[in-house]
N, C-alpha and C positions, 0 to 999 in steps of 0.2 A: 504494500500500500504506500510507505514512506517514497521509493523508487517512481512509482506513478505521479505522485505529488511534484515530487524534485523536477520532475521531466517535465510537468504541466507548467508550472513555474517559469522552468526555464523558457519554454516555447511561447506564455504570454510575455513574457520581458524582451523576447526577441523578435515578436509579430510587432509588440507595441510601443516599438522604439521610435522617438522622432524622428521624421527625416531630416536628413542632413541638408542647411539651408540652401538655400538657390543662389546662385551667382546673381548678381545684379549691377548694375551701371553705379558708379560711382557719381554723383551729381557732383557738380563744382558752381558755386558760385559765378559771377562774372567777373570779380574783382582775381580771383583765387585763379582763374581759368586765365587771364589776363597776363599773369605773375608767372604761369606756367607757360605760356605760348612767348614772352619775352625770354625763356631760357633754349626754349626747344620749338621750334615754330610747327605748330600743327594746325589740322581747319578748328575751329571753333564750331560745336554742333551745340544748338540751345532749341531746347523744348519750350516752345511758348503756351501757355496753358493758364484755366483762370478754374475756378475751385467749384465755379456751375457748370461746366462743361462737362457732359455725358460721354462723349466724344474723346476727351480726354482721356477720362477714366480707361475708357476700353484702351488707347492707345498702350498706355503703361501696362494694364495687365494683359496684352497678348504682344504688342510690339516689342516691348520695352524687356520683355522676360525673356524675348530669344534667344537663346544662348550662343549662335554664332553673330547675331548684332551685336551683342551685348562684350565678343571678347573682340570686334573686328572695331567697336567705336572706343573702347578701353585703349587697345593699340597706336589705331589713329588718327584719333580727335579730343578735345578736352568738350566734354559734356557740360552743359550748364542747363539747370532747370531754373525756367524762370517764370512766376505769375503774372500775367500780364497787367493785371491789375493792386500788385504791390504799389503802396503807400510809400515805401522807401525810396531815398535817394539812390542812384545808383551811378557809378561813377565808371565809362567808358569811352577808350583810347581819347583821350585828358579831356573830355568835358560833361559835367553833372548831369543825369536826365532824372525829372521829376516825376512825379502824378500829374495827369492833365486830365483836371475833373471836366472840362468842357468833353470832352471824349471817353470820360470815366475808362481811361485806361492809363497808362504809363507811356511816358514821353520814347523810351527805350522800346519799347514792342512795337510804337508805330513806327519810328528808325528801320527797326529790321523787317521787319513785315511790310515796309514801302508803304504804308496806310491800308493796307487791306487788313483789315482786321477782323479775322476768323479765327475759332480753335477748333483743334490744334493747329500750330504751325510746327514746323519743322524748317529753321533758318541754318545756315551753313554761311561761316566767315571764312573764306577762303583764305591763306597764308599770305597771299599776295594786298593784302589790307584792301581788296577792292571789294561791290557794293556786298553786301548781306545777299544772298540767294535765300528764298524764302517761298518755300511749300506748304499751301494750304491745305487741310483737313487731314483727315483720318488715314495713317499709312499701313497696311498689313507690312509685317519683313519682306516678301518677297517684292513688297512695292518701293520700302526703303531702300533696301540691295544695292538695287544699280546705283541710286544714288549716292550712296555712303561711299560705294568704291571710285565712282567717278572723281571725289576726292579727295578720298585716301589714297587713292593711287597715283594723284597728280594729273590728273587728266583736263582739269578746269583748266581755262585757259589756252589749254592745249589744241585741244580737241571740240566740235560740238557737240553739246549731249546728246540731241539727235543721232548724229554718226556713231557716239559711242554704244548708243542704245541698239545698233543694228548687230555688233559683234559681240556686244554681252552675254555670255554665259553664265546664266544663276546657278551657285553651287551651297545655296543654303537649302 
């Protein structure tokens, strides 16, 4: 009897063990992401998102958890999550952007979002300090992909995304 117990035991403690957590994107500030791209230049990827946004939500829990986005934007981009409508100062490459209650949004989200303002966005600052690249609404992985790689890989600038989009291989 004692042997059946022991063995029961052990086989709930080993069915009902946590899982071990999930990889996830390190978010970085804009200031922090800033301070990292003046030592190692990489794109600047910022999640633009605001705390009613549905849309949002889903991004984060199925985009945002993909484990091959998740180790390819670690590699090469500094991440920043930012609400579009933070109250905060926010201070980028040398000048302050505020809250702009006329717009009930932050002076910094319409910068990068060029005025269009939807969530989510998905903006990308390319190394070369030229304008914000700025994707509206909701991305599955396989729709961010190309994008990410086009430039992590160095290809902005380069190449058009159209062109690059013909020879793309997805391999997530």
């Amino acid at each position: 009897m004692l042997p059946a117990m022991v063995v029961t035991a052990l086989f709930v403690a080993v069915a009902y063990r946590p899982a071990p957590p999930k990889e996830k994107i390190e978010w970085l500030s804009m200031s922090e992401a800033q301070e990292k791209f003046a030592k190692e230049k990489r794109p600047i990827l910022v999640d633009l998102y605001t705390d009613w946004c549905g849309w949002c939500k889903v991004m984060d829990k199925k985009t945002y958890t993909n484990k091959n986005l998740i180790s390819y934007i670690s590699q090469k981009f500094y991440p920043v999550k930012m609400d579009a409508e933070t109250r905060k100062a926010i201070d980028f490459n040398g000048k302050t952007y505020n809250y702009n209650s006329g717009y009930k949004t932050h002076d910094l989200a319409i910068y990068l979002s060029g005025g269009e303002l939807a969530y989510p966005t998905t903006v990308i600052i390319p190394t070369d300090g030229g304008q914000p690249q700025s994707i509206a609404g909701y991305l599955e992985p396989k729709d961010l992909e190309p994008i990410v790689k086009y430039f992590g890989e160095g290809k902005y600038g380069k190449v058009a995304f159209t062109e690059y989009q013909k020879s793309f291989k997805s391999a997530w």
